[in-house]
C-alpha positions in Angstrom: -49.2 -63.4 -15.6 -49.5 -62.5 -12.0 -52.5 -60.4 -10.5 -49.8 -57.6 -9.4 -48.3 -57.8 -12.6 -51.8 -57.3 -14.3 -52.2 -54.0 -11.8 -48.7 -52.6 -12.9 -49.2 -53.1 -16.1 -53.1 -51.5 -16.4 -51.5 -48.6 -14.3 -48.1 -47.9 -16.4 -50.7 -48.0 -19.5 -52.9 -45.0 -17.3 -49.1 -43.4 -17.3 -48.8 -44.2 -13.7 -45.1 -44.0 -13.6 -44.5 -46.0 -9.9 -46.0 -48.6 -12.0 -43.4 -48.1 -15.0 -40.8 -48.0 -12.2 -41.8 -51.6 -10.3 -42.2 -52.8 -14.1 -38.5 -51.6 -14.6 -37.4 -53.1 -11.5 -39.0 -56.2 -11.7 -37.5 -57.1 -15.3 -34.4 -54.8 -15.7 -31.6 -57.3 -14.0 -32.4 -60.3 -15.8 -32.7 -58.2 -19.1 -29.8 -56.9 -19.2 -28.6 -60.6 -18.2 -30.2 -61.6 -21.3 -29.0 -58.9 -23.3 -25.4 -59.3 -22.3 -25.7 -63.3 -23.9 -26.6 -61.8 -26.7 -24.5 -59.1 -27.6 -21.5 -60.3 -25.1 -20.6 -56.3 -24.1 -22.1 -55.6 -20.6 -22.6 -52.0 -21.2 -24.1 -52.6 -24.6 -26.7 -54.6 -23.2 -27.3 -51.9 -20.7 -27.9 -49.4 -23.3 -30.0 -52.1 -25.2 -32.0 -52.7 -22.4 -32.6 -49.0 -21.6 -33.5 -48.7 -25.3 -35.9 -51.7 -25.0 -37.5 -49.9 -21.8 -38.0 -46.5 -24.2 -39.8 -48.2 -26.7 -41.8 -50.6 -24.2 -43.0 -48.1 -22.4 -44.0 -46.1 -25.3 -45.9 -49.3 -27.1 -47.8 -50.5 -23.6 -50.8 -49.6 -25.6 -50.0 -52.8 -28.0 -50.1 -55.4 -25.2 -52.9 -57.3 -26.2 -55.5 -57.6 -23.2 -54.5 -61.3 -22.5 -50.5 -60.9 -23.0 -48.0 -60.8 -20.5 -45.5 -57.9 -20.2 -43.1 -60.8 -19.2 -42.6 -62.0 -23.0 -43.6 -59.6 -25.1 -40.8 -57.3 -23.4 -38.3 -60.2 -23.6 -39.0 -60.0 -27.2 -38.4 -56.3 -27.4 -35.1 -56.8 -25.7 -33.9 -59.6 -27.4 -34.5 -57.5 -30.9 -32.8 -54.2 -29.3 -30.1 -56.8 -28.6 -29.4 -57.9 -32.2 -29.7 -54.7 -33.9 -26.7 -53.8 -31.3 -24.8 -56.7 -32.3 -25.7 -56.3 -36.2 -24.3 -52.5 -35.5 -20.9 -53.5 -33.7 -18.7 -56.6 -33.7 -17.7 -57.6 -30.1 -15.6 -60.4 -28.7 -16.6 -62.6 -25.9 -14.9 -62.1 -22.6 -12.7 -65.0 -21.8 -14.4 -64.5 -18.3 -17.8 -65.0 -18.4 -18.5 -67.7 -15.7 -16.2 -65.6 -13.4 -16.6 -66.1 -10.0 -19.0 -68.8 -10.6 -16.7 -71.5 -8.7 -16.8 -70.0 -5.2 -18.2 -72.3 -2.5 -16.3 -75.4 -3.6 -14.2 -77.1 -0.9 -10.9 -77.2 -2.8 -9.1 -75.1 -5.1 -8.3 -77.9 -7.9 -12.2 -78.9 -7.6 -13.1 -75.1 -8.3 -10.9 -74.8 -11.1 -12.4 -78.0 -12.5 -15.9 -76.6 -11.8 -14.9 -73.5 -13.5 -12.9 -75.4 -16.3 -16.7 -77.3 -17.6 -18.3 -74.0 -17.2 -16.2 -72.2 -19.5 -16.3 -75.4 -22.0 -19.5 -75.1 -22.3 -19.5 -71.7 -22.6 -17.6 -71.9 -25.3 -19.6 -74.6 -26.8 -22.4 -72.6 -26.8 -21.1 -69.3 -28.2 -19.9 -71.6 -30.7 -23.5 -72.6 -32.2 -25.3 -70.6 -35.2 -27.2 -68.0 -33.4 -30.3 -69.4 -34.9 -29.6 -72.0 -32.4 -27.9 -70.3 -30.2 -30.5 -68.1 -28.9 -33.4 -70.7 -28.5 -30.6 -72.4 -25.7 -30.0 -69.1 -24.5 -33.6 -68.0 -23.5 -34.8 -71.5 -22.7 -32.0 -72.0 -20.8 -30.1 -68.8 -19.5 -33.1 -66.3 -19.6 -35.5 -69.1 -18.1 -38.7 -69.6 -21.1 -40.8 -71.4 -21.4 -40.2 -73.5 -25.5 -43.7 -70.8 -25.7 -42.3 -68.0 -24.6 -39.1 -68.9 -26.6 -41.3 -69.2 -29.6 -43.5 -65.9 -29.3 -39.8 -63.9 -28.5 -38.4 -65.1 -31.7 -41.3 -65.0 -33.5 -40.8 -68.5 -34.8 -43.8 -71.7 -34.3 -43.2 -73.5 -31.4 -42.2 -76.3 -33.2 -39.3 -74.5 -35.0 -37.9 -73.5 -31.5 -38.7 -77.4 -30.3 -36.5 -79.2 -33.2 -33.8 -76.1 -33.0 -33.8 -76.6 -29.4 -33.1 -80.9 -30.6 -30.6 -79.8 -32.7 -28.8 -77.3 -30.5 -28.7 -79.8 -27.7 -27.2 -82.5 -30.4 -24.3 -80.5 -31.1 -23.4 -79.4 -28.3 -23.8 -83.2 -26.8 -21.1 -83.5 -29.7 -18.8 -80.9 -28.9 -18.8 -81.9 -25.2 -17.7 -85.3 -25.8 -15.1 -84.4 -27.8 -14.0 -81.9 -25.2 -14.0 -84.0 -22.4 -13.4 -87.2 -23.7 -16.7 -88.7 -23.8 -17.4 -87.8 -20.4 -21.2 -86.8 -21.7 
């Protein structure tokens, strides 16, 4: 954890609400980011997110002296996250990756570019969420395998050989997809 993050974090536990707010700023974007792989409804993981805030916010006292506010809220948000999901069915927007394309130097090579994206997209929606979400914070959210591990409350090595096995399959589904290209 960074020295200012230590500082906003000692002040937002005095109650220090500039603190709260440059905590809020600092993680809300790439929460809700996170959020919105999980439940797949942007304004669900909004309210998930704002949820996950409330009850962060309320708990600071619970950080342990050494933790960083960095994991132990991702955790928060990812559970927020699945209790939204377990509460509501949603579908996945055919669009996810839009927009993702622009700056290529043709149209056909956008559309090919945006093509891959979406198949793997698809390929990883596709996975058993127990394997789902260890790509999804590693890779999407940015964790560490540790902080992977301490936001799904699994061993490190349960995330390592999910993470194996996540990567297999979708290796497999890939190829199959594009022709054995990977």
């Amino acid at each position: 954890m960074s020295g200012n993050e230590r500082q906003l974090l000692d002040a937002a536990r005095r109650g220090d609400r500039e603190a709260m707010e440059a905590l809020f700023r600092l993680y809300v974007d790439r929460s809700v980011s996170l959020a919105y792989l999980i439940i797949r409804d942007w304004a669900a993981a909004e309210d998930a997110v704002q949820e996950a805030f409330i009850r962060a916010f309320r708990s600071l006292h619970t950080i342990r002296d050494d933790g960083s506010f960095g994991p132990w809220f991702t955790k928060i948000v990812v559970n927020r996250a699945r209790t939204a999901v377990q509460r509501r069915r949603y579908t996945l927007p055919m669009a996810a990756a839009e927009g993702m394309a622009a700056g290529c130097c043709t149209p056909e090579e956008a559309a090919l570019r945006q093509e891959g994206r979406d198949t793997l997209w698809e390929a990883v929606m596709a996975l058993d969420q127990k394997y789902r979400l260890p790509i999804q914070l590693k890779y999407l959210a940015e964790l560490s395998e540790a902080e992977t591990a301490s936001v799904l409350g699994l061993p490190l090595s349960t995330v390592k050989s999910r993470l194996y096995v996540a990567r297999q399959q979708l290796k497999k589904a890939l190829s199959g997809a594009t022709g054995g290209l990977f």
